[in-house]
C-alpha positions in Angstrom: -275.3 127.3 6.0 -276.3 130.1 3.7 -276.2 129.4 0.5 -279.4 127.2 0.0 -282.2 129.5 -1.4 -282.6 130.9 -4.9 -285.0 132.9 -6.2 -286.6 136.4 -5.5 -290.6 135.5 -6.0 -290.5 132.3 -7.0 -288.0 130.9 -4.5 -286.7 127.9 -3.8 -284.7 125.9 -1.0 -283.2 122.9 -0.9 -282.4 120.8 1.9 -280.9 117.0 3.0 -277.6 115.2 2.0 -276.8 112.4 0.1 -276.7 109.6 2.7 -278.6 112.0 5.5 -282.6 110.4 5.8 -284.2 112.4 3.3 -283.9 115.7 0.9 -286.4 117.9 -0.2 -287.1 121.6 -1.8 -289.4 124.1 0.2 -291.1 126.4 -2.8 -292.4 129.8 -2.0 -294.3 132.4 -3.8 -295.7 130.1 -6.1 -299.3 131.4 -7.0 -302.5 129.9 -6.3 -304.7 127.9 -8.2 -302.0 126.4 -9.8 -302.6 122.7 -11.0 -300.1 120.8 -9.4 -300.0 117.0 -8.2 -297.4 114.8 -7.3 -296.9 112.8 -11.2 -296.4 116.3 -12.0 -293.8 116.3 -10.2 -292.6 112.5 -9.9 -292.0 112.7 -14.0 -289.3 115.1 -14.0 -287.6 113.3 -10.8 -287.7 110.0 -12.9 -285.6 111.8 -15.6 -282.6 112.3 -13.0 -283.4 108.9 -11.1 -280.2 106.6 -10.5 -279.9 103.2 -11.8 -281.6 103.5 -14.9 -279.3 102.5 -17.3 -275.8 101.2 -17.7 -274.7 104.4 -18.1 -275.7 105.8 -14.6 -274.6 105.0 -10.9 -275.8 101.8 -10.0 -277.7 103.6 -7.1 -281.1 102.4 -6.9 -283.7 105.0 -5.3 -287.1 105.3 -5.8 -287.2 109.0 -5.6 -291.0 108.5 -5.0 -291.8 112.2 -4.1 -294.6 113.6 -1.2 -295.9 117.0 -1.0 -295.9 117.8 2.6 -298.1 121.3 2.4 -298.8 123.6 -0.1 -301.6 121.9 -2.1 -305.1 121.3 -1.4 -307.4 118.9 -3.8 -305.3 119.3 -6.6 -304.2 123.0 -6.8 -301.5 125.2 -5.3 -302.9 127.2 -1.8 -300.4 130.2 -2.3 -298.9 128.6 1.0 -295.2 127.5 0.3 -295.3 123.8 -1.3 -292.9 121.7 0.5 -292.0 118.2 -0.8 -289.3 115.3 0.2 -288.1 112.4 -1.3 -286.8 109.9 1.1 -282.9 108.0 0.6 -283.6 104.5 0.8 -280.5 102.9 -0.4 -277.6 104.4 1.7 -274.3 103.0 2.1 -271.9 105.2 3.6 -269.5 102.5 4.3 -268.3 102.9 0.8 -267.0 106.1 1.8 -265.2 105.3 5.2 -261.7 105.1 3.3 -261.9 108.6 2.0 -263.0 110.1 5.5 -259.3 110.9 6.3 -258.4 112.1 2.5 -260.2 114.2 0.0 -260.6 113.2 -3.7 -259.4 115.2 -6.4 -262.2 116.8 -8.2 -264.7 116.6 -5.5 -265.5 119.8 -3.0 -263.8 118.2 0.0 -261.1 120.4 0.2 -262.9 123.5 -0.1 -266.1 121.9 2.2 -263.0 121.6 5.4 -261.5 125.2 4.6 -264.7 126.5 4.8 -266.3 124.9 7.9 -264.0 122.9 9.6 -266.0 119.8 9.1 -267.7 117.8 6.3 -269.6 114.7 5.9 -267.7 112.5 4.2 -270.5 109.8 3.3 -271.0 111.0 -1.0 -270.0 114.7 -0.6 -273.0 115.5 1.7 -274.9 118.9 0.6 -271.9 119.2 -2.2 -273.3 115.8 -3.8 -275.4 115.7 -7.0 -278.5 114.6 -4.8 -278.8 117.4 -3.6 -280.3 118.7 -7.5 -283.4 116.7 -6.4 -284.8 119.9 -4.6 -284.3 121.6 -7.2 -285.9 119.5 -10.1 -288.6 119.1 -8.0 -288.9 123.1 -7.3 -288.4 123.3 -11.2 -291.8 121.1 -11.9 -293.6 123.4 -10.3 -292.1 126.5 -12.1 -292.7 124.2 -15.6 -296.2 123.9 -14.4 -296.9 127.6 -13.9 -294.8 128.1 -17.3 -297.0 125.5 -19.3 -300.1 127.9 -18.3 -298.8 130.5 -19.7 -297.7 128.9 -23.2 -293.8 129.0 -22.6 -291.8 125.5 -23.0 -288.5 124.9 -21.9 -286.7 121.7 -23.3 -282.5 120.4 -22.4 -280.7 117.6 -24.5 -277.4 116.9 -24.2 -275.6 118.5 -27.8 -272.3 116.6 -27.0 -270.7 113.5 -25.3 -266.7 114.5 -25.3 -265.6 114.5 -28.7 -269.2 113.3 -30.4 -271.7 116.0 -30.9 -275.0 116.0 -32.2 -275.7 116.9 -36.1 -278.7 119.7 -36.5 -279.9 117.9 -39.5 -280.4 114.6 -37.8 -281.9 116.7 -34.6 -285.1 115.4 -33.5 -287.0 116.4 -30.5 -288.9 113.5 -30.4 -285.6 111.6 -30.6 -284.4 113.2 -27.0 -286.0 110.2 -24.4 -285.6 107.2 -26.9 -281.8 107.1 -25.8 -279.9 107.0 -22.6 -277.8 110.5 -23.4 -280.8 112.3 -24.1 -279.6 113.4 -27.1 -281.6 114.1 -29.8 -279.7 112.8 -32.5 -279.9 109.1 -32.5 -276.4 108.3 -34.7 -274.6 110.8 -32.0 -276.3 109.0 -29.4 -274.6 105.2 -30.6 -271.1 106.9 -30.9 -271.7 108.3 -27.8 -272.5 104.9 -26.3 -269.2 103.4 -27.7 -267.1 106.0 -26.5 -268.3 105.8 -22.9 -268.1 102.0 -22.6 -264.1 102.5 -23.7 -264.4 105.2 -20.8 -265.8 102.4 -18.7 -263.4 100.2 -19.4 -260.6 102.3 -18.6 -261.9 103.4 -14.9 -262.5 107.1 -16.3 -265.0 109.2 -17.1 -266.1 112.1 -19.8 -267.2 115.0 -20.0 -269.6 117.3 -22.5 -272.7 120.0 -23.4 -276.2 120.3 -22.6 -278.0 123.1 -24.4 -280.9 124.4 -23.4 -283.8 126.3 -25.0 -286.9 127.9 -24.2 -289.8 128.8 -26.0 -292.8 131.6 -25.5 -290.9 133.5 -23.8 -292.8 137.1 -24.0 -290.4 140.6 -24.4 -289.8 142.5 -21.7 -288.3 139.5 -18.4 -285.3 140.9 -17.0 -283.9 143.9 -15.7 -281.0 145.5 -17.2 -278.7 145.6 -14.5 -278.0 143.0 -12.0 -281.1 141.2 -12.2 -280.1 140.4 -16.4 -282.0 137.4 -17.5 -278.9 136.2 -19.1 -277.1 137.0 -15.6 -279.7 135.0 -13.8 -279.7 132.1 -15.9 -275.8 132.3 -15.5 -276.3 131.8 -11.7 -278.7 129.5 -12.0 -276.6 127.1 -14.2 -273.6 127.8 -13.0 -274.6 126.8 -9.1 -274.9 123.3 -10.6 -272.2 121.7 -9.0 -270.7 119.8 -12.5 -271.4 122.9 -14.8 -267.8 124.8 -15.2 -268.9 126.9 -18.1 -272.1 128.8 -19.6 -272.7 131.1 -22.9 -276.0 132.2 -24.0 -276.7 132.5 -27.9 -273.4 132.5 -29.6 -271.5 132.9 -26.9 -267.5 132.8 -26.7 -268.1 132.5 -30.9 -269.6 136.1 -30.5 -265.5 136.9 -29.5 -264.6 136.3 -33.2 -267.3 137.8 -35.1 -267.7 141.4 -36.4 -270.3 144.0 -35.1 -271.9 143.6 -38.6 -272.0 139.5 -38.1 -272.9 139.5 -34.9 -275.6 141.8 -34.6 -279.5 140.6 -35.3 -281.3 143.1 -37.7 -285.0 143.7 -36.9 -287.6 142.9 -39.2 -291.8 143.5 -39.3 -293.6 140.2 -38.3 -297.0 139.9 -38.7 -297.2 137.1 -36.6 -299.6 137.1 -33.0 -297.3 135.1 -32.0 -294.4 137.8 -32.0 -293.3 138.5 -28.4 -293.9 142.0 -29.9 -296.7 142.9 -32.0 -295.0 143.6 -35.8 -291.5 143.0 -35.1 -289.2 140.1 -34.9 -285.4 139.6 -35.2 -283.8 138.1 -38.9 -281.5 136.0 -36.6 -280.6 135.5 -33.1 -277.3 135.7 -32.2 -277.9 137.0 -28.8 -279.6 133.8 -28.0 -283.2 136.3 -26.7 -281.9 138.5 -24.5 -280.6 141.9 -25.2 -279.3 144.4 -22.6 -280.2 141.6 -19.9 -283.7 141.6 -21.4 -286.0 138.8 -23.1 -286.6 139.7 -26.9 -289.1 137.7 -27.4 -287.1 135.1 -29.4 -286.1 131.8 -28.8 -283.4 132.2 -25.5 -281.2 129.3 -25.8 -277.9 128.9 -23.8 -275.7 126.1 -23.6 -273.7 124.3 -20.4 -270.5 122.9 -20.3 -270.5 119.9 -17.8 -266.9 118.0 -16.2 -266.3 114.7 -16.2 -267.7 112.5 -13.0 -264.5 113.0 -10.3 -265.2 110.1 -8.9 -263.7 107.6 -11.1 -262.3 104.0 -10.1 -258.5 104.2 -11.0 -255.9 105.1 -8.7 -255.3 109.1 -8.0 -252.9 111.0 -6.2 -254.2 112.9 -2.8 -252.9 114.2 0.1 -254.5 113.3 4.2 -255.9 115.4 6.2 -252.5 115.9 7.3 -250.8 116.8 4.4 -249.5 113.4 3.8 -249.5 112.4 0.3 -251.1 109.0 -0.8 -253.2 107.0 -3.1 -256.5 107.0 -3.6 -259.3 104.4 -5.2 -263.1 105.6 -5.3 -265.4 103.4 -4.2 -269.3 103.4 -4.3 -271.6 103.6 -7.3 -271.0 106.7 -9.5 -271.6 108.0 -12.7 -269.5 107.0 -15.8 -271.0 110.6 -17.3 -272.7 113.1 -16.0 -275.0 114.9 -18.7 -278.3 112.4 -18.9 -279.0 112.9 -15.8 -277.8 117.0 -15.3 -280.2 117.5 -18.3 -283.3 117.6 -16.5 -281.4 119.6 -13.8 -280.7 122.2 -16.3 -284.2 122.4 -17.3 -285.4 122.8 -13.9 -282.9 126.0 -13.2 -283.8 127.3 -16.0 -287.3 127.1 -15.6 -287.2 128.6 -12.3 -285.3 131.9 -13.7 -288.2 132.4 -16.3 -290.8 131.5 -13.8 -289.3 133.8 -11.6 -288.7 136.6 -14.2 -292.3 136.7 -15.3 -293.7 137.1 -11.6 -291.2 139.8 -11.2 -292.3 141.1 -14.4 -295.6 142.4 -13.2 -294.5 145.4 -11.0 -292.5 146.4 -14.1 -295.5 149.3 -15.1 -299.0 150.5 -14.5 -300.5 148.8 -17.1 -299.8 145.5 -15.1 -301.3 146.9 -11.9 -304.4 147.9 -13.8 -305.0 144.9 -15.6 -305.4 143.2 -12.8 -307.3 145.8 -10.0 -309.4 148.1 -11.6 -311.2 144.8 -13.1 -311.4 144.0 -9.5 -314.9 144.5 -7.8 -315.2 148.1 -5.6 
């Protein structure tokens, strides 16, 4: 199956299936001498972890992660880092009914068109276990980020019809609630509104928005490998995300050159991702012409509604033959606390990625580093 690996440097693939024995992320190109351990890693897989709340599937897993190779007495070898996670709480049973049917929403349609064949047992290499790998893969690109003074932080901005309010927005707000949403009055209407959800055998929808911060000018190329583009991909491979925009986004659509554009301005800050000049605003979000600015880049994800919900749907057989359909197994009731670490981790990756690429980009770069090197 192609498909798996993302990346160009910094490059990732995932591997398992939801009920298979384990899943797991191989990471290549990761430099070495990089700090890396397994909490670092095991705190960004506790963020996604089932069963946390009564807001998540009922699913309980561990998600105790090993590294396998890669590391050696507490830093990255330059080898590629492999790590797995073992399934410990399998029940494909609850998925036996469907095995003849596919559920509306869901990739098993498309999965038998394409190859003929699919595991029925939770969607297999379609299911949202499968983002595992790639949180895991995302640690390590955090990691590498965090040495270089560039954060990266995801909250989920809305819950269907309930949205967060900027002037009640609190980072520190994010992990105190079960959305992770930094807006704690959002966060109890949120709550409501999913429990009627719950109550109703449905499901909802929303937004995560994402944001990252140190980025330096200059990541990106400006044709097909666009940060913007990348981040797109990245996002967008995420198999509940249907839509993406990057700064204003589809609001961009209604605005005027005049509004939309960002005026440059001298900054006297070090800080500057360019020495002496900054943007007034940023309605491009930090990229411009597929390129990092060196402002804030900050995109936003629109995520379905779980598929799998518990009241009756219409389907059709294998065969063509219509009939009813009733989910079983343990699901989400919303998707967007858990898809907000997943989020972070893709885009994290992209940046990583971009900066590593970055350093072919002139002869400065190459000099920097070897004619400081010892003849």
């Amino acid at each position: 199956m192609a498909g798996s690996v993302f990346g160009n440097i910094l490059r990732i693939s995932t591997w398992g299936e939801s009920h298979g024995a384990a899943v797991g992320v191989v990471v290549d190109g990761c430099p070495a001498g990089l700090t890396l351990c397994e909490e670092d890693v095991q705190q960004f897989l506790d963020l996604r972890r089932p069963g946390q709340s009564l807001f998540t599937t009922p699913r309980r897993e561990a998600d105790a992660v090993r590294i396998m190779s890669g590391v050696f007495e507490g830093r990255t070898t330059g080898a590629p880092i492999s790590m797995m996670v073992m399934n410990t709480s399998q029940r494909p049973a609850d998925y036996s009914a469907i095995a003849a049917c596919y559920r509306p929403g869901h990739a098993d349609y498309t999965f038998d068109a394409k190859y003929g064949f699919r595991d029925y047992r939770g969607g297999g290499r379609s299911s949202g276990r499968e983002t595992i790998g790639r949180v895991a893969g995302g640690a390590v690109a955090l990691r590498l980020l965090q040495e270089m003074g560039i954060s990266v932080t995801a909250y989920t901005k809305s819950i269907g019809p309930v949205s967060i309010s900027p002037e009640k927005s609190d980072d520190d707000e994010i992990y105190r609630n079960a959305f992770y949403m930094p807006d704690a009055d959002a966060a109890a209407r949120a709550e409501e509104l999913i429990k009627e959800m719950m109550k109703e055998q449905d499901s909802i929808g929303g937004v995560i928005e994402c944001r990252a911060d140190g980025v330096p000018a200059g990541l990106g190329d400006p044709v097909f490998e666009k940060i913007s583009a990348n981040l797109a991909k990245a996002v967008c491979s995420v198999g509940a995300v249907k839509g993406f925009e990057i700064g204003d986004g589809f609001g961009a659509a209604l605005h005027r050159g005049s509004e939309n554009n960002d005026p440059f301005i001298p900054d006297d800050s070090a800080a500057a991702g360019r020495p002496g000049i900054k943007k007034a605003s940023n309605h491009a979000g930090g990229v411009l012409g597929g390129i990092s600015d060196g402002s804030r880049i900050c995109f936003r994800a629109a995520v379905k509604p779980t598929p799998s919900i518990s009241r009756t749907q219409r389907t059709v057989t294998k065969d063509g033959v219509e009939t009813d359909i009733n989910i079983r197994g343990r699901h989400d009731p919303v998707i967007m606390p858990r898809a907000v670490v997943v989020i972070r981790s893709m885009a994290a990756l992209v940046i990583a990625d971009a900066l590593l690429m970055n350093m072919t980009a002139k002869m400065d770069y190459l000099r920097a580093v070897y004619q400081k090197l010892p003849r």
